[in-house]
C-alpha positions as CSV (number, residue, x, y, z in Angstrom):
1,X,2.1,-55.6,15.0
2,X,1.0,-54.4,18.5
3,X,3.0,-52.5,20.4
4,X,3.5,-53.4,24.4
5,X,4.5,-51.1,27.3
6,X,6.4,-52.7,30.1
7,X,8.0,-52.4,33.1
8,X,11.0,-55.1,34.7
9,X,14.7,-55.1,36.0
10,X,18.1,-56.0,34.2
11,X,21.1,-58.1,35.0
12,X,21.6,-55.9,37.2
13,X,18.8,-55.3,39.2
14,X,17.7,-52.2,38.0
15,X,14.1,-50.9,37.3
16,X,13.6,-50.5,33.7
17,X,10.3,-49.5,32.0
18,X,10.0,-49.1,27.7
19,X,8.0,-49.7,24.9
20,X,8.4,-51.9,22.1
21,X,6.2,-54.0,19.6
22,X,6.3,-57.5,19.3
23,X,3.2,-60.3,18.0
24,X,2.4,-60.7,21.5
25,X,3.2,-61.0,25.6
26,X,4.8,-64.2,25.3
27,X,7.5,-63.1,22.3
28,X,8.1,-59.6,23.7
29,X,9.1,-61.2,27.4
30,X,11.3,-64.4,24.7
31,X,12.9,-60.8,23.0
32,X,13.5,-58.9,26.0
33,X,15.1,-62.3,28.0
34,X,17.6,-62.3,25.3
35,X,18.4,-58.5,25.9
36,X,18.7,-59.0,29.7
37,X,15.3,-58.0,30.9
38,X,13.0,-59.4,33.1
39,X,9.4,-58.3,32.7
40,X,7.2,-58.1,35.7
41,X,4.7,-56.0,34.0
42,X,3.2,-55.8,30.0
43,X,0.2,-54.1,28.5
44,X,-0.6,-53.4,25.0
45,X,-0.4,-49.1,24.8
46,X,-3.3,-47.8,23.0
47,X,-2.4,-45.9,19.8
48,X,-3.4,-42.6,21.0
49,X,-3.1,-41.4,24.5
50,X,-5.7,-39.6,25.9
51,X,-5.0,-36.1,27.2
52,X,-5.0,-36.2,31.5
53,X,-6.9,-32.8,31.8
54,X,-9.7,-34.1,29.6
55,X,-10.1,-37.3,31.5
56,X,-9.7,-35.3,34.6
57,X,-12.1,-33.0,33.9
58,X,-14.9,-35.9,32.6
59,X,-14.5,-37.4,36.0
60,X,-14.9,-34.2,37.8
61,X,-11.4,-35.0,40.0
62,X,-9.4,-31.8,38.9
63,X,-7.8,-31.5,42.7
64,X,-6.5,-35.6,42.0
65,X,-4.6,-35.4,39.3
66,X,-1.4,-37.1,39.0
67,X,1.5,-35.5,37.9
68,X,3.5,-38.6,36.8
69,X,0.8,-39.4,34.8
70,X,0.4,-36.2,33.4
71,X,3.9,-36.3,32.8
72,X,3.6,-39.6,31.1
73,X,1.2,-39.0,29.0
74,X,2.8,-35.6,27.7
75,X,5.6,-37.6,26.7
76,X,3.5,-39.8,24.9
77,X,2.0,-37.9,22.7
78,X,2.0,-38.0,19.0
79,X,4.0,-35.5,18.3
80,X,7.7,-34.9,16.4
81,X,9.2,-32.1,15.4
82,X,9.9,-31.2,11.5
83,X,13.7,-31.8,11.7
84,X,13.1,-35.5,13.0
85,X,10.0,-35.9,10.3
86,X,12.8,-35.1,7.7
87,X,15.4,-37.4,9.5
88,X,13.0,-40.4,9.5
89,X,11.8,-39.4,6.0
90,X,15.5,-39.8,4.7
91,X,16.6,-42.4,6.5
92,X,13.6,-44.2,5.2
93,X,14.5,-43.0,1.4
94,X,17.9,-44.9,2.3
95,X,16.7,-48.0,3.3
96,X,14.1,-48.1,0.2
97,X,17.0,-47.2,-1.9
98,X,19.1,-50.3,-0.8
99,X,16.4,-52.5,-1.6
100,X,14.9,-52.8,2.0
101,X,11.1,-53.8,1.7
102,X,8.9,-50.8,2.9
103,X,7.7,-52.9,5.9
104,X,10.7,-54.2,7.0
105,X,12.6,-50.4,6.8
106,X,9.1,-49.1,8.8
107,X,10.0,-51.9,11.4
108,X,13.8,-50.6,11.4
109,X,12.7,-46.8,12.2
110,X,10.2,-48.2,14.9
111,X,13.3,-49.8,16.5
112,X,15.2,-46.8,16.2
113,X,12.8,-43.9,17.6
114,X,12.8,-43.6,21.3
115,X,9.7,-40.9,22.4
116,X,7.0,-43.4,23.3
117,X,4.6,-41.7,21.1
118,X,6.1,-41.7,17.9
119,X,7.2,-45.1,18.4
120,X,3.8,-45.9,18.7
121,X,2.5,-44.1,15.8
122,X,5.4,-45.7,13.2
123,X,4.6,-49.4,14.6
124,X,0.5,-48.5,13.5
125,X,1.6,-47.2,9.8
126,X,3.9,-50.6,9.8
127,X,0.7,-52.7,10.6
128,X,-1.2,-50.8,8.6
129,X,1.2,-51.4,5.0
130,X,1.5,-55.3,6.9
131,X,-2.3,-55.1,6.2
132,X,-2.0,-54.2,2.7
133,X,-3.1,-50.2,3.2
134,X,-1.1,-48.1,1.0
135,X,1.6,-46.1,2.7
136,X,-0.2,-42.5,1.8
137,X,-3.3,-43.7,4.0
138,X,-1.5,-45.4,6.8
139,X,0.7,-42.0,7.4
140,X,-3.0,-40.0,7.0
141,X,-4.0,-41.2,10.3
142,X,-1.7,-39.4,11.9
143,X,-2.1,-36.1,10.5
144,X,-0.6,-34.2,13.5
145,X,3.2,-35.4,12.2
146,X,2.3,-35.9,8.8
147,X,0.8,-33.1,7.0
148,X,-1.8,-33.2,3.9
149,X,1.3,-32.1,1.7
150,X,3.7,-34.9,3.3
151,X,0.8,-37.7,2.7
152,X,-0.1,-36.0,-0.9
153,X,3.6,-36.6,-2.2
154,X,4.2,-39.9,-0.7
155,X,1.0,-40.9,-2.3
156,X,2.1,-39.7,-5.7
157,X,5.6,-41.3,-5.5
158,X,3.4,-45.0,-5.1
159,X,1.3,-44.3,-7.9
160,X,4.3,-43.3,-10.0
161,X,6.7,-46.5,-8.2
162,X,9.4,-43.4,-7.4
163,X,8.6,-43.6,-3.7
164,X,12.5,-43.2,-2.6
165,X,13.3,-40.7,-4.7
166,X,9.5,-39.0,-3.2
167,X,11.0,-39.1,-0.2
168,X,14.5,-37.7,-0.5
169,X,12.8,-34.4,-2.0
170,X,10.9,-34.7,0.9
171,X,13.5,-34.5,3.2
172,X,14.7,-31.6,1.9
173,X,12.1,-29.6,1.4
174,X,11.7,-30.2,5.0
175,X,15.2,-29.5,6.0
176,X,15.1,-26.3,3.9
177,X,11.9,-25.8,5.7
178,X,13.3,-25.8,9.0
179,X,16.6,-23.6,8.5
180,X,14.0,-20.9,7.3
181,X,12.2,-20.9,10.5
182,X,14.9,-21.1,12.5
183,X,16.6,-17.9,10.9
184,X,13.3,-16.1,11.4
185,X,13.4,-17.1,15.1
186,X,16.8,-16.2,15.6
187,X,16.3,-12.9,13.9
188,X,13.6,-12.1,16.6
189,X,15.1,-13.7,19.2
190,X,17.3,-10.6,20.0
191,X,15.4,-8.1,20.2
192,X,12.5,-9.9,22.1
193,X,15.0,-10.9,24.5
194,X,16.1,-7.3,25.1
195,X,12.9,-6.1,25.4
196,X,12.2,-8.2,28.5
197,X,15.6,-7.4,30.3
198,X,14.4,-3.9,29.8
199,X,11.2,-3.9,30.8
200,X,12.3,-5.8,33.7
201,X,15.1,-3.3,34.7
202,X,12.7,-0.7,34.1
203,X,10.3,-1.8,36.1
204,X,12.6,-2.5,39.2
205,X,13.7,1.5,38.9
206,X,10.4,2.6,39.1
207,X,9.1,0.2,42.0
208,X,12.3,0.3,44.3
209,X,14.4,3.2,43.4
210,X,12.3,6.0,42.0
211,X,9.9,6.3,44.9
212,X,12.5,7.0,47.7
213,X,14.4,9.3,45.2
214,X,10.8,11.5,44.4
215,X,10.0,11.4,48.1
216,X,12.0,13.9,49.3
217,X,10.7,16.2,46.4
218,X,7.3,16.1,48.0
219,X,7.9,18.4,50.4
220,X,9.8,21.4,48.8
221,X,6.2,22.7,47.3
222,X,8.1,23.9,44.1
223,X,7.2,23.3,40.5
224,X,8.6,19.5,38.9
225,X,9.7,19.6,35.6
226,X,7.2,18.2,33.2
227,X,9.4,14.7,32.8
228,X,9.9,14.2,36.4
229,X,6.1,14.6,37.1
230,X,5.6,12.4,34.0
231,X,8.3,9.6,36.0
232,X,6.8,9.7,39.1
233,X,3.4,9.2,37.9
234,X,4.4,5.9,36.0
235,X,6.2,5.2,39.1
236,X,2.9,5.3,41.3
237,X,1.3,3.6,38.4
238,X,3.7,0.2,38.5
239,X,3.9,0.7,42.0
240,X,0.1,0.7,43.1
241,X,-0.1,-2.9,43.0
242,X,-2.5,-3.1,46.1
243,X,-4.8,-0.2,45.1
244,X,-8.4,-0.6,43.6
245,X,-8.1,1.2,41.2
246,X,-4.7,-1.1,40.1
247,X,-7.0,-3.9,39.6
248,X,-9.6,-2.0,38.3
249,X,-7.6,-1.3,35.9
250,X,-5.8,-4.6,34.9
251,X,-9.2,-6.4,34.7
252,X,-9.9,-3.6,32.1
253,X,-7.0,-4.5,30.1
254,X,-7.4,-7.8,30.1
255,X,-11.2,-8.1,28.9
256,X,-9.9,-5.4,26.2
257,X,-7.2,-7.8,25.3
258,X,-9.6,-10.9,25.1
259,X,-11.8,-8.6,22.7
260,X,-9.2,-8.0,20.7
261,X,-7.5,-11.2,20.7
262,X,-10.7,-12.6,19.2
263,X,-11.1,-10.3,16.8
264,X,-7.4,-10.8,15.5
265,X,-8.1,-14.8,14.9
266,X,-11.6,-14.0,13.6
267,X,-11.7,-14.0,9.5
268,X,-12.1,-10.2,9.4
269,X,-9.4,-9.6,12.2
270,X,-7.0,-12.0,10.3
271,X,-7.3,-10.3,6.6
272,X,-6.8,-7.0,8.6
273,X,-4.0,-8.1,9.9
274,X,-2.0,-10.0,6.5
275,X,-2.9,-6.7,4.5
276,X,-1.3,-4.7,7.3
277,X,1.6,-6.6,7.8
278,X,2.4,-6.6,4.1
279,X,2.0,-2.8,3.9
280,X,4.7,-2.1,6.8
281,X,8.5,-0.6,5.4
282,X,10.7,-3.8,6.5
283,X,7.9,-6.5,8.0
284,X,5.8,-6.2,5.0
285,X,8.9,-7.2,2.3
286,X,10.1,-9.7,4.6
287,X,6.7,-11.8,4.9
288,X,6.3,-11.3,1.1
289,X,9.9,-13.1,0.6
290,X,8.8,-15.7,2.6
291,X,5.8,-16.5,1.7
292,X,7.2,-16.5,-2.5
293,X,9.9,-18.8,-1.3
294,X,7.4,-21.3,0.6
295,X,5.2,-20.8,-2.2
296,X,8.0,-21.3,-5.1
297,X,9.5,-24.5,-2.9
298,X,6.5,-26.3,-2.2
299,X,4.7,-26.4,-5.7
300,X,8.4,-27.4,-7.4
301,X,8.8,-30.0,-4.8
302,X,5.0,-31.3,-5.3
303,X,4.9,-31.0,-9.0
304,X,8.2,-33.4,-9.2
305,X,6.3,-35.8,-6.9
306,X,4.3,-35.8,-9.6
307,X,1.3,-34.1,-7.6
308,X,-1.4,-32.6,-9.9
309,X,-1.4,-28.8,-10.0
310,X,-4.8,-28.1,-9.0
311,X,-4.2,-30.4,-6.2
312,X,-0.8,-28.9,-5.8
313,X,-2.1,-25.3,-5.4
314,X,-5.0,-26.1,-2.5
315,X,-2.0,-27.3,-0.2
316,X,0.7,-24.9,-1.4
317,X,-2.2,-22.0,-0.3
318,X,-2.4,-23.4,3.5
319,X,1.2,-23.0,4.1
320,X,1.5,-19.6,3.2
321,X,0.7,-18.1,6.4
322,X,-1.3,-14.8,5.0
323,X,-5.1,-14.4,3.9
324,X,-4.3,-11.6,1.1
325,X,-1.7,-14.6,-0.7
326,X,-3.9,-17.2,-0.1
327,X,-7.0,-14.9,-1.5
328,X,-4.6,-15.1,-4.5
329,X,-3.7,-18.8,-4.8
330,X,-7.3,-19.5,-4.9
331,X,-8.4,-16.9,-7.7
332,X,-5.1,-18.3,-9.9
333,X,-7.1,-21.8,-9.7
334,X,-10.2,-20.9,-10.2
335,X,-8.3,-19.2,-13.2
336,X,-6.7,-22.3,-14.3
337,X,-9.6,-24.5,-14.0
338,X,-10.7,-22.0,-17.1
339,X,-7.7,-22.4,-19.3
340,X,-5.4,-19.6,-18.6
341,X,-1.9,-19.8,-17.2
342,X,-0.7,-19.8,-13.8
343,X,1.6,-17.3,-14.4
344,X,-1.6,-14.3,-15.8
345,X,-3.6,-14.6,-12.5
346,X,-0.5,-13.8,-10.3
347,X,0.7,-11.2,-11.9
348,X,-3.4,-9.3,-12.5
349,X,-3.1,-10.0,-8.3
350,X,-0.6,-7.2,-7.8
351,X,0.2,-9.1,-5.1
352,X,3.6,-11.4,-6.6
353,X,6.7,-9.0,-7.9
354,X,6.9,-9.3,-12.0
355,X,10.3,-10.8,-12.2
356,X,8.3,-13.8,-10.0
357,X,5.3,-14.2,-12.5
358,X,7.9,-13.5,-15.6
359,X,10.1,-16.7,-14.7
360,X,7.1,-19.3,-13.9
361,X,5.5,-17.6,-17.4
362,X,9.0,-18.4,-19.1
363,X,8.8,-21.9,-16.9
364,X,5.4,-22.4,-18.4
365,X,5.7,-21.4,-21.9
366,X,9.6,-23.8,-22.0
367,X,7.8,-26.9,-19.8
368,X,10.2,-26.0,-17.4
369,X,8.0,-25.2,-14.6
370,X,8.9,-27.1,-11.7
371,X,13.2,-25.5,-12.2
372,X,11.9,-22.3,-13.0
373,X,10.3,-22.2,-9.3
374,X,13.0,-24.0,-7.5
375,X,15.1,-20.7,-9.1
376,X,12.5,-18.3,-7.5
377,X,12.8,-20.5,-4.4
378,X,16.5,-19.9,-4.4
379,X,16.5,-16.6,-5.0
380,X,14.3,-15.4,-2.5
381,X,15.9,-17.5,0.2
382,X,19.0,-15.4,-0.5
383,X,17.3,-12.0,0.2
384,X,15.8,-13.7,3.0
385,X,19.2,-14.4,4.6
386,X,20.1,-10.5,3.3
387,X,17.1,-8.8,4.7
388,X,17.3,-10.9,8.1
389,X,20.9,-9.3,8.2
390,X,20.4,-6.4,7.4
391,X,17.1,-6.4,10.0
392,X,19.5,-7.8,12.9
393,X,22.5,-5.2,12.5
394,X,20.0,-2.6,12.8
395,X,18.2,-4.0,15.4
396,X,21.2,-4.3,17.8
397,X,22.0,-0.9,18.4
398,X,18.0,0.6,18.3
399,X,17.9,-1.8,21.0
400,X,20.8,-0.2,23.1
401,X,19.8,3.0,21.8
402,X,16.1,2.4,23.6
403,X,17.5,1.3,26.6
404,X,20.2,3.8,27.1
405,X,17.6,6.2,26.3
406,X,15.2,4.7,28.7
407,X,17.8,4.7,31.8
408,X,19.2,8.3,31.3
409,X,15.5,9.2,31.1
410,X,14.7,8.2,34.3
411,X,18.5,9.8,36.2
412,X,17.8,12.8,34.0
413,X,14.3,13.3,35.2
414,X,15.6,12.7,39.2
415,X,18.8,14.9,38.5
416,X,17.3,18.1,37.0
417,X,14.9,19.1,39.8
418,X,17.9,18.3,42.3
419,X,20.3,20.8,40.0
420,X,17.6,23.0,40.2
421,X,17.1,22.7,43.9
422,X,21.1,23.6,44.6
423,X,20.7,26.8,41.9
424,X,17.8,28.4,43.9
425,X,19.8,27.4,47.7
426,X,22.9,28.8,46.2
């Protein structure tokens, strides 16, 4: 069923604009009548809108462009956000549940939805399964809200006729997804936070108050202690904005940056980078305890979709965020391909902590695979939640401690040479 944008007024003579699907013009203006709206306007949206820059830029008319219909067209992109996947996802589980047909509880979710763009994209999978597509490749063409994982599960719950039950593990895989992320973010929200009130405070001393407090040490000709010389030097630093050698400078850092920048998202740069992070004191158990978790989660949730394992293991290894895992995903199913257990490749890696590769070997050997890693899943989420803890108590006062420290750096460098300055009047 197409889907129509529109534009009209209501009862009451106010402009409304929308977008809803209906067989054609002439049913979508009966449908809207009966809901009080008048349509002076309807157009059938195109599935995908086409980014404004890019059109902007093919017609050469970059000082023209329109910012309501750059703003319109951002807010119809196809795009949603994991929590609203997994709302949708379990909403639809309900419906299917009930006994709603698949198209009909696709047609209540497109009713429901009010972003434009995902609107548009759940009224294309419903034509698609009115078509007679399978659900799986309707929700492929979309890949930007449904992922390869997402589309593989759904697709195993139709062959297997368990597509609710597909898609309430589903939903919480993704819920249990999302509060994982979120507690990261939250964790590092702090400190980042802190870090720019700092800088900024500390920038402001040194560009409006340590310049007028230095001057007047210019012209006694005596020695400056070694931090006060070291303070006003950062102070001329931040505060030569205007000079050449400023910009010099800056342009320097940035093409160093770019370099590097580069580098980091180039294959070497990346596998530097995963090994590194693993190796650090906190940050390196951390990542580890995520990515087992993500790991454990999305191979128990797949396997009870009733997902292959091979197949299960070249998703599970694009989700875990880190080259040197990944590296090992791969060599465990090259591994299996040969006979051995899943289990003996994950523990030779060095890479996965024993009590890890001793449950999914005790999972394996009792054909109790898929509870054994929804255990591991568990488990790690808890030290998770314990390390973040831990990781934000401590941050909070290092924090203070580095600002406190920063501030009485800067009075203690301007007080000591004025100490010293009364000692040798008096």
């Amino acid at each position: 069923m197409p889907v129509f944008s529109y534009k009209g007024f209501d009862t009451k003579g106010k402009a409304v604009a929308g977008v809803k699907d209906a067989d054609n013009v002439k049913i979508l203006r009966a449908n809207l009548r009966r809901d009080g709206v008048l349509i002076t306007e309807a157009k059938e949206a195109a599935l995908r809108v086409a980014k404004v820059a890019g059109e902007v830029a093919a017609l050469g008319l970059v000082a023209t462009v329109n910012p309501m219909r750059a703003l319109r067209a951002w807010q119809e992109r196809e795009t949603a956000d994991k929590m609203q996947v997994a709302i949708l996802t379990r909403q639809l589980g309900v419906l299917l549940k009930a006994g709603v047909p698949l198209a009909e509880g696709l047609g209540a979710l497109v009713e429901q939805v009010q972003r434009a763009g995902l609107k548009r994209v759940l009224a294309d999978v419903r034509t698609q399964v009115n078509e007679g597509a399978a659900f799986a490749d309707a929700l492929a063409r979309h890949p930007k809200i449904f992922e390869e994982l997402f589309v593989n599960m759904v697709r195993a719950g139709e062959a297997s006729g368990t597509l609710e039950i597909v898609l309430f593990r589903l939903s919480e895989f993704l819920d249990a997804q999302n509060r994982l992320r979120n507690k990261v973010i939250s964790a590092l929200f702090y400190p980042i936070a802190m870090s720019v009130i700092g800088a900024g405070i500390l920038t402001l001393l040194m560009i409006a108050v340590v310049p007028k407090v230095t001057a007047m040490f210019a012209d006694t000709g005596r020695a400056l202690p070694w931090n006060t010389q070291l303070l006003i030097f950062v102070s001329d630093v931040i505060g030569g904005f205007g000079n050449w050698w400023w910009w010099v400078g800056l342009v320097s850092w940035a093409i160093g940056i770019v370099f590097f920048l580069r580098w980091w998202r180039s294959s070497p740069g990346r596998a530097f980078r995963d090994r590194a992070v693993l190796k650090l004191p906190v940050l390196g158990a951390l990542t580890r305890q995520i990515a087992i978790a993500r790991f454990s989660k999305t191979l128990a949730t797949m396997l009870g979709a009733g997902v292959p394992l091979l197949r299960a293991l070249d998703i599970v290894k694009s989700i875990l965020g880190n080259t040197v895992l990944t590296k090992v995903i791969e060599n465990a199913k090259e591994s299996i391909k040969e006979g051995e257990s899943i289990a003996a490749p994950l523990k030779r890696s060095g890479e996965f902590p024993p009590v890890v590769t001793h449950m999914i070997a005790v999972g394996e050997r009792s054909g109790e695979l898929e509870e054994m890693l929804k255990n591991v899943a568990e488990s790690y989420e808890l030290e998770i939640d314990v390390t973040i803890g831990r990781m934000t108590t401590l941050l909070e006062p290092l924090m203070i401690l580095f600002m406190g420290g920063s501030v009485a750096f800067v009075v203690f460098s301007i007080l000591m040479p004025i100490m010293e300055m009364n000692e040798f009047v008096n």
